[in-house]
C-alpha positions as CSV (number, residue, x, y, z in Angstrom):
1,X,108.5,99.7,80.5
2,X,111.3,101.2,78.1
3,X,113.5,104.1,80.6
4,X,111.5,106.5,78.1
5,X,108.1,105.5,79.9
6,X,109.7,105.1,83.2
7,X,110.9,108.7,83.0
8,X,107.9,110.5,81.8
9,X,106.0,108.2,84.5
10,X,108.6,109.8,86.8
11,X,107.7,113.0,85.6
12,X,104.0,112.6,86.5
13,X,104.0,111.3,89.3
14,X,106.7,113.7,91.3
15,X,103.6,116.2,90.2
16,X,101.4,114.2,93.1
17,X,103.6,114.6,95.9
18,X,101.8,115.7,99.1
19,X,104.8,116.7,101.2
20,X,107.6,119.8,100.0
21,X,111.2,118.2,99.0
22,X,113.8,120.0,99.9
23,X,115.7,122.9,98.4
24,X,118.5,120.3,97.5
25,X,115.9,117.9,96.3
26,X,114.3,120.4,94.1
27,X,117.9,121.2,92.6
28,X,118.4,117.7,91.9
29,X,115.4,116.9,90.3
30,X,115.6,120.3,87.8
31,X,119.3,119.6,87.2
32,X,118.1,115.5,86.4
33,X,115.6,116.8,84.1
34,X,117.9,119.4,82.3
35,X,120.4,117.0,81.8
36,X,118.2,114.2,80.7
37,X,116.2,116.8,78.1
38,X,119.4,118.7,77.2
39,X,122.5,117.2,77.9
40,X,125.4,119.3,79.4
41,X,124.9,123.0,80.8
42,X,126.5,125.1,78.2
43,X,124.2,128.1,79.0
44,X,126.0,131.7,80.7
45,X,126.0,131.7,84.5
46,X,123.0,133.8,85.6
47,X,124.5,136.7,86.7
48,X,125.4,137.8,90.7
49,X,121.5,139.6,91.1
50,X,119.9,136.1,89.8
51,X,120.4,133.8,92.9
52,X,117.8,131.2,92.2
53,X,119.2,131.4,89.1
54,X,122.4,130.7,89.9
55,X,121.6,127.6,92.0
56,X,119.7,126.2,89.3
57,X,122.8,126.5,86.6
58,X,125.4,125.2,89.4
59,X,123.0,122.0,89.6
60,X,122.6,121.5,86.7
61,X,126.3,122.1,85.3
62,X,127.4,119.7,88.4
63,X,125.8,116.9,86.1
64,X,128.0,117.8,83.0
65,X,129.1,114.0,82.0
66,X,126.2,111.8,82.7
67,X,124.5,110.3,79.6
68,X,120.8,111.9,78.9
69,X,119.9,107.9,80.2
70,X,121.8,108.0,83.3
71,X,120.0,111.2,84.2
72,X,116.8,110.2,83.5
73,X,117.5,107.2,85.8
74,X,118.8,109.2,88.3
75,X,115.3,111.3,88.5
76,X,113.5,108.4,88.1
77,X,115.2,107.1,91.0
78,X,115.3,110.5,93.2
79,X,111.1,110.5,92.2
80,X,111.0,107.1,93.3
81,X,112.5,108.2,97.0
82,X,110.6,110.8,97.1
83,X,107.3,109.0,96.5
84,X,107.8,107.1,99.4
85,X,108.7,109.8,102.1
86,X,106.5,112.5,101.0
87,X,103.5,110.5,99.6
């Protein structure tokens, strides 16, 4: 399989996980998938009243620099993980 197929495999099957990641691991997969579907975070930083919001930019603007592959192998990989621990 291409990483193309891999990826949107990835992206099913994190939807059949039994078990609740964590916060951290939620972060990572959303900033993975921005970065892979995006690229780099050049959004405005939520502002101070947007928390959740605010987590999710910082995640996802932590992965400025990685390739749109590299981030889709990093969530494959993460989805992979997570398959096997919360299956």
């Amino acid at each position: 399989m291409s990483l193309d197929q891999t990826f949107e495999q990835a992206l099913a099957d994190v939807k059949t996980l039994t078990k609740r990641p964590s916060d951290a691991q939620f972060l990572d997969l959303y900033a993975y998938f921005k970065q892979a579907t995006e690229g780099d975070n050049n959004t405005s930083k939520p502002g101070m009243f947007d928390m959740k919001g605010q987590f999710k930019w910082k995640a996802w603007k932590d992965k400025s620099g990685l390739s749109k592959d590299q981030a889709k192998q990093k969530y494959v990989d993460l989805v992979n993980g997570l398959l096997q621990t919360h299956k």
